[in-house]
N, C-alpha and C positions, 0 to 999 in steps of 0.2 A: 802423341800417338804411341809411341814406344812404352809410358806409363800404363797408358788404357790397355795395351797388348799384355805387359803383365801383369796386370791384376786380374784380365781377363784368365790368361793361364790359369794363374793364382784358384782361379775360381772352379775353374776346370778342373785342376788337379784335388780341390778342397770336394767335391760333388763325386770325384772316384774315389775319393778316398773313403769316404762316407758307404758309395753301394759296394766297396769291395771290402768292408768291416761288416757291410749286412748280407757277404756271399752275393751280392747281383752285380760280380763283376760283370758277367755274362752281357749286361746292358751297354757294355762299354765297347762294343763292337771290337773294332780292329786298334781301338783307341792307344792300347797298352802297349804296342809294336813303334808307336813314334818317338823320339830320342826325347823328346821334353818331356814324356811322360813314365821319366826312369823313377822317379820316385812314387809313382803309385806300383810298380814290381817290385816294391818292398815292405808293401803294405799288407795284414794281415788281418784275416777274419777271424771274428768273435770264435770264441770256443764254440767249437760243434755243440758240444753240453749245454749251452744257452735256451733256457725255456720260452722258445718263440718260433711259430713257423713261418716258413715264407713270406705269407701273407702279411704278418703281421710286423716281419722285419721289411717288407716293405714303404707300410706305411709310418713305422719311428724313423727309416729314413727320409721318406717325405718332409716329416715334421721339423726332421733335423737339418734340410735344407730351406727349409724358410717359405716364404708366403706363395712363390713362384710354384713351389713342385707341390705346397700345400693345392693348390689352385686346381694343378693338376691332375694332382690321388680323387679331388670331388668332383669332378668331371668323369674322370676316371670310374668311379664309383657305381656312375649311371650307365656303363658302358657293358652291360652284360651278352653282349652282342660281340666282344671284344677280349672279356675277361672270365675267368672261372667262377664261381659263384661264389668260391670261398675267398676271393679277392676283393669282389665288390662290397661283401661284404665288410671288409676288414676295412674301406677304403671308405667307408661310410661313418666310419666311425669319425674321420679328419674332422677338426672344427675348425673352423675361421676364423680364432682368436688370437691376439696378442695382448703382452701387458700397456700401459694407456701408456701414451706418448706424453710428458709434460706439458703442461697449455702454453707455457711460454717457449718452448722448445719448438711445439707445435707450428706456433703463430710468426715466432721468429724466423722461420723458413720463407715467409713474403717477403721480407726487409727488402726495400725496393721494386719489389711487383708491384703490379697492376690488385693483387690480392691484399696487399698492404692495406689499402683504401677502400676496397668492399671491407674489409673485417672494422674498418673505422665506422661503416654507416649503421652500426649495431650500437643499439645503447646496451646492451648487455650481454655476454655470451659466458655461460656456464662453466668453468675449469674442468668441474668434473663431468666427464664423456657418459653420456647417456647409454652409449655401446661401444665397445672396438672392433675392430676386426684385422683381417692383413693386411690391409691397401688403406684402408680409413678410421678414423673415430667421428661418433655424430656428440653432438654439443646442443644441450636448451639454450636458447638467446630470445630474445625483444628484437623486432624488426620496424620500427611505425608502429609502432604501440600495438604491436602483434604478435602470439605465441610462434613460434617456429624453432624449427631443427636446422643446424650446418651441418655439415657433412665436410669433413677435411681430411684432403688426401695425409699420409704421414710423410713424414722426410724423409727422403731417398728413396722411397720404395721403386718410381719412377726410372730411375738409372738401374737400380739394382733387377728388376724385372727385366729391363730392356739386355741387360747382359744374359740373365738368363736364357730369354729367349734366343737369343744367338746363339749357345749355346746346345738347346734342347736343338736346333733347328741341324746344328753341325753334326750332331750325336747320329739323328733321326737318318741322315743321310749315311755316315758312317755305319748302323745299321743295315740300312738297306743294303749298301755294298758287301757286308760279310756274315748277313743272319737272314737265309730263304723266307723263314715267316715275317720279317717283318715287311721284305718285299710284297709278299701274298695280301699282307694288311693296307699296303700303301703307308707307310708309318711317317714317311717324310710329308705326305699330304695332311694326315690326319696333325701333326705336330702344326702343320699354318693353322689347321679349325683351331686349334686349340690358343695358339698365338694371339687370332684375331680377337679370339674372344676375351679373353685375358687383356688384349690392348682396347676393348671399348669399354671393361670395366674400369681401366685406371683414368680415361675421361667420361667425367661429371656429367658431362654436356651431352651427352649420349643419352645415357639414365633420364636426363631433366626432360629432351625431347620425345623419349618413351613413355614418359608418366604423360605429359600435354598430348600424344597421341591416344592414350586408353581414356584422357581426360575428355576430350574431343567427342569420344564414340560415347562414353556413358554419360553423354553429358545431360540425355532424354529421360533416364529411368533413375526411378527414386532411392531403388534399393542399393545400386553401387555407388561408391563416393571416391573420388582418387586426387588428393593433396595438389593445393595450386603450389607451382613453380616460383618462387621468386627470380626474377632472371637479372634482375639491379642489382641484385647480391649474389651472385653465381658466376662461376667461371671452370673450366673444365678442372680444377685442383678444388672447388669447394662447389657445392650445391646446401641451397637454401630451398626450406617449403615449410608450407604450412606446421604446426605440431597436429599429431594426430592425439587423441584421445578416447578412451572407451574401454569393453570386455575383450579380453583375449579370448578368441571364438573357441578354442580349447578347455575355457574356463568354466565347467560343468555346472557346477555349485551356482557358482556366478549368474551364468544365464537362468537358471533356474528361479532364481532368487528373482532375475530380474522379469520375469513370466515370459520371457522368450521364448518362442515356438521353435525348437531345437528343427523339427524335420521339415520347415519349412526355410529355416535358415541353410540347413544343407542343401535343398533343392537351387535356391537362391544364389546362393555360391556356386556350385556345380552349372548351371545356368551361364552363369557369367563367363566360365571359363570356357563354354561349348562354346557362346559367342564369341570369345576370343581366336578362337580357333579356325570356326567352318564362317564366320561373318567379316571379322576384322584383317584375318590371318598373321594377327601377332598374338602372342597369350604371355602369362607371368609364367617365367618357368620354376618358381621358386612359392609356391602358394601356401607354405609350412606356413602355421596356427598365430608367429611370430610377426607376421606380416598381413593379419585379417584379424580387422578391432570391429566390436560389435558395436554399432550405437542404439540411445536409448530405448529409439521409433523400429529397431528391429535390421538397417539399414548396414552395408557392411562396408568399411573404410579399405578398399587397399592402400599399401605403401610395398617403397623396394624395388623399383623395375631396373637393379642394374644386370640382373639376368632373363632376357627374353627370349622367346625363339620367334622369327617369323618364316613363314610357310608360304609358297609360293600358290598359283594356282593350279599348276602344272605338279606342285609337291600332292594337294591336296587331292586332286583329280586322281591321283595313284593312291593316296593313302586311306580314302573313303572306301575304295571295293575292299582292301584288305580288310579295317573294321569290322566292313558289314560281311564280307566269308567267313569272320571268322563266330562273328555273335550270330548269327546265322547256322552258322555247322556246316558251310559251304567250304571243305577244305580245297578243292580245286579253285574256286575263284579264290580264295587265299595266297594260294599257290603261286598263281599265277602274277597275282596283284603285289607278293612279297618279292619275284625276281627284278618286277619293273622297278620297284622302288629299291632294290640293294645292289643289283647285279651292274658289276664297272663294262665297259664295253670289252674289256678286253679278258672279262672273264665267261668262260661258256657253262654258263645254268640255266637249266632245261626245270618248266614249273613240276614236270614229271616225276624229278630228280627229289625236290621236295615236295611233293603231293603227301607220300607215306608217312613221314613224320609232322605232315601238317593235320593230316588226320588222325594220326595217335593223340596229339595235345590234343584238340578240337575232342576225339572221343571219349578223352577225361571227364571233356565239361556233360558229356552229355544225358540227358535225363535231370538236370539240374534244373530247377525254378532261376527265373533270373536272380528273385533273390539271395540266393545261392550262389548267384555265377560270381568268380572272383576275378575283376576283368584283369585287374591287374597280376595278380599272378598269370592268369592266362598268358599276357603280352611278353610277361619275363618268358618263359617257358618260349614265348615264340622265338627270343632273342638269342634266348640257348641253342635253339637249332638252328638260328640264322652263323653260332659259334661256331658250331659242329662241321657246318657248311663253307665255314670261311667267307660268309657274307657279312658284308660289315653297312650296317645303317647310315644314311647319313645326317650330321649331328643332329638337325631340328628332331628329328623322329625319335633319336634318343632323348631328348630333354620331354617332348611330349610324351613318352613315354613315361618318367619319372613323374609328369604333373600328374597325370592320369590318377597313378599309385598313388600321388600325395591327396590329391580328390578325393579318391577313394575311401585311404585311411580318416581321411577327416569326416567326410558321409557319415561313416561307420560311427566314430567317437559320439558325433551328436547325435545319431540316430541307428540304434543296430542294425534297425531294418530298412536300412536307405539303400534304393538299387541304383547305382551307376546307370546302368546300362538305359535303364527308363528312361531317362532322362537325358542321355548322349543320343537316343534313337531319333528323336524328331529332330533334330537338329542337323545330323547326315542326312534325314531325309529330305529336309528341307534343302539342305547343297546339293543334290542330286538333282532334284527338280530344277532347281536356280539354271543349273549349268545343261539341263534341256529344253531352258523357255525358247522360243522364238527368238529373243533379241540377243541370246548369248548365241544360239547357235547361229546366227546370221555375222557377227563380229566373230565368232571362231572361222567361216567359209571365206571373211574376207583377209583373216590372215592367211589360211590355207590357200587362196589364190594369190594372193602377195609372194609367200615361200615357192609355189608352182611358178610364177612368173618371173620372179627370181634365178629359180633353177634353172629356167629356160635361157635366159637370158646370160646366167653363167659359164652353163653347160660347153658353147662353140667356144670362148676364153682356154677354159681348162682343157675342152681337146687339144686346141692348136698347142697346149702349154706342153701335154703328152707327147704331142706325137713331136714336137721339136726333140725333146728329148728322148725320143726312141732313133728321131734320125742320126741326131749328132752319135748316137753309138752310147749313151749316159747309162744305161740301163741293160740287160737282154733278159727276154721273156722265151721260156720253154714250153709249149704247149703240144700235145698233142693232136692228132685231126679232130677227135673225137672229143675233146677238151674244148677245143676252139669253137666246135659243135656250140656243145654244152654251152658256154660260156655266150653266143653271140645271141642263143633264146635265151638267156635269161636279161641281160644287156635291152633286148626288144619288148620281152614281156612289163620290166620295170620301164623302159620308155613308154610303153603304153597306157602302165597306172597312173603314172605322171600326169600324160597326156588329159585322161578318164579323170583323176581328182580334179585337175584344173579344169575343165568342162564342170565339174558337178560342183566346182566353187562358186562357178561363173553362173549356172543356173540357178542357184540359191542366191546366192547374191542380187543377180539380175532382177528375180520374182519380185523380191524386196522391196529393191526399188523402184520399180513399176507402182508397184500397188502404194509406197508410200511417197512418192511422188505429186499422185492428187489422188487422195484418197477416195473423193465424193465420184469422181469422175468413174471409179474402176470398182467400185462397190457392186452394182450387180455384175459386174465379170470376175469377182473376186472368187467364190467358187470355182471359175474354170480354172482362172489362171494359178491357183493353187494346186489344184486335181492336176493340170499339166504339170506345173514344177516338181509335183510329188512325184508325179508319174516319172519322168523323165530323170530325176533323182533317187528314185527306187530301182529302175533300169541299170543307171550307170552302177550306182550303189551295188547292187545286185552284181555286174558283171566283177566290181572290184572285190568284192567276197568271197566270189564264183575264184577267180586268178591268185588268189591268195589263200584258197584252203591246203590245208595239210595233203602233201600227195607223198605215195608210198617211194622209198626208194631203189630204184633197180638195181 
């Protein structure tokens, strides 16, 4: 323990020493004030004279930290909601790469695992690495008389991230305690996103079941193909699959050569990724040219799922009206659709607050053909004001963001006149309708009276829990007459919504099941009984719209 403590230091002190040679001591919070860390107050920064700025001295020290903070600058990158533009930039540039790891260095890290013995069931496996990167190198081998790719974590990388992250995680905190913006950011939260994600990349076993769930969904349509898992020879430290083969869909000449239909390959691709999206709600979030092989029939190969984003319903329900206000030119419903999706609870943004600069960007595009529209610069441009604003996205929405652009730029390559937006349109509109049919909105009425009956049911709990604790003296409340006024209609009016939603759960829900119940039996009452549910659901509806409009303030 004592050992792990100081290397950990060690490490600590090696990581300040590094940002305070690149001037971002500043990152080092209150760090520099603790007695162990007397030898980074004697550490000195590069000559001012040094032809580098900010930006760019932050990301040689990225690199000069290792695969951990490398991880972090590309993540980072995408985060223009978070960073200045001249950063992201500069944080773009980070690669992924290391020099190859020996093969027998590599292999010898099993010596008595469980990996030992997968790497035995190979008649053949390649020395030299097909790719590296920071966390892995992949490898050609023979599986059962089968082409396929390994994927091998490198040695140590494992312990040495895991320190890291301990670190990034203490830093993050130290922050917040003595830097007001990083408080504003949430940077001790944003530092777990970044953890988690970092820790599903360094298991395999992640990735492997990523690819078998896009395998699963495209398993119908001719045009997308996604690498079988070998799971006999897999373990969270190596993943095996298929070898892929084919055109690098970048490869201009190539496809040409090969009579490929460039704007229907882009449409195709583009396609896939809508459905990943508004159908599956997980998508590749990494869709670069590197990782989309063309085959001969026209058909496109993904490979790579160890970075995905997946989107909740509830994510997607918010992130659809923004879309469409904003390809639309609807900067209010923008507006309003960007506070739900960024705004923390404990921060107070008003859609009003941002309406005006949702309508400046929005009025750039405007008079533009869609071929013309540049959706993705649009969305950066939205991200800068969500900067401005001190809203901070959360992560999925950055990464979809990023795919978007990468979609994009790739469209364009194959086809200059390939319009994004065409082709993302029916697909939101299709999730719109979905989440209006009949049978979603009858399972959304029966969670909404679940949460109604719930609350009910919690509600006498929590008083008795208050008022215990108002009697024992735990607390004292100051109000005025006038206050307490105030305070016991509003108290009444939201008991009432409660009341009003859970009735009109209970009416939808109810009709439901009546009618599906026996269906034969209630068919010509179907009409009424619908016309009533409506009726009596447009009433309450009505009154709960009526109680919740905007009223002036006295």
């Amino acid at each position: 323990m004592l050992e792990r403590a100081r290397t950990r230091t060690d490490r600590f002190l090696q990581i300040g020493e590094v940002l305070i040679k690149h001037g971002l001591g500043s990152l080092l919070g209150g760090v520099l004030s603790a007695p162990w860390a007397a030898p980074l107050r004697k550490v000195r920064q590069l000559d001012p004279q040094h032809r580098h700025t900010q930006a760019e001295h932050l990301r040689l020290a990225l690199e000069e930290l290792g695969p951990t903070f490398v991880k972090l600058g590309q993540l980072a990158s995408t985060r223009q909601d978070l960073l200045p533009e001249d950063y992201t930039r500069e944080l773009a540039r980070l690669q992924d790469s290391s020099p190859p790891v020996p093969f027998q260095r590599l292999i010898g890290q099993f010596d008595g695992q469980p990996e030992e013995q997968l790497l035995a069931s190979f008649e053949s496996i390649d020395p030299q690495p097909l790719a590296t990167g920071s966390i892995g190198q992949v490898h050609a081998a023979v599986l059962d008389g089968r082409d396929v790719v390994v994927k091998i974590r490198r040695p140590g990388v494992l312990a040495g991230v895991h320190q890291d992250l301990d670190i990034l995680t203490e830093l993050s905190k130290m922050l917040s305690r003595y830097v007001g913006i990083a408080r504003g950011y949430d940077v001790v939260e944003l530092t777990r996103q970044f953890a988690q994600r970092i820790e599903e990349e360094l298991d395999y076993t992640i990735e492997g079941e990523h690819c078998d769930r896009f395998a699963e969904f495209f398993a119908e349509d001719p045009w997308i193909r996604i690498p079988r898992i070998h799971w006999e020879a897999s373990s969270c430290a190596l993943l095996t699959e298929d070898r892929v083969r084919g055109l690098k869909i970048s490869d201009i000449p190539a496809l040409d050569a090969a009579g490929v239909d460039r704007h229907l390959l882009a449409v195709t691709a583009t396609q896939a990724l809508c459905r990943m999206v508004f159908q599956l709600g997980l998508f590749h979030a990494d869709p670069h040219p590197g990782n989309l092989f063309v085959q001969p029939d026209g058909s496109i190969t993904v490979i790579d799922f160890g970075m995905v984003g997946e989107l909740s319903e509830r994510f997607r329900d918010r992130l659809v009206p923004l879309l469409v206000g904003i390809t639309t030119g609807n900067a209010r419903q923008a507006a309003r659709a960007t506070v739900r999706l960024t705004a923390r609870p404990e921060q107070e943004v008003r859609a009003a607050d941002l309406e005006p600069d949702m309508q400046r960007i929005i009025s750039g595009y405007t008079g533009r053909s869609l071929q013309e529209l540049n959706l993705a610069q649009l969305l950066t441009d939205v991200l800068r004001m969500l900067h401005r604003h001190h809203l901070v996205l959360p992560p999925e929405a950055a990464m979809l963001v990023k795919m978007i652009a990468t979609a994009e730029a790739l469209g364009t390559t194959l086809d200059p006149g390939f319009d994004i937006v065409a082709v993302l349109t029916p697909y939101a509109q299709q999730y719109v309708r979905s989440r209006l049919s009949p049978e979603m909105l009858l399972r959304r009425a029966r969670e909404a009276a679940k949460e109604a009956v719930s609350l009910g049911m919690d509600a006498p709990e929590s008083v008795r829990r208050v008022l215990g604790v108002l009697e024992s003296g735990g607390f004292d409340v100051h109000l005025r007459a006038d206050e307490l006024e105030e305070l016991m209609g509003k108290v009444e009016k939201l008991g009432t919504r409660v009341v009003a939603g859970a009735v009109l759960a209970a009416v939808i829900n109810g009709s439901a099941h009546i009618v599906a119940s026996d269906p034969g039996r209630f068919k010509s009452w179907y009409p009424a009984l619908v016309g009533a549910g409506a009726g009596s659901a447009g009433m309450i509806g009505g009154y709960l719209a009526w109680s919740l409009r905007p009223r002036r303030r006295r």
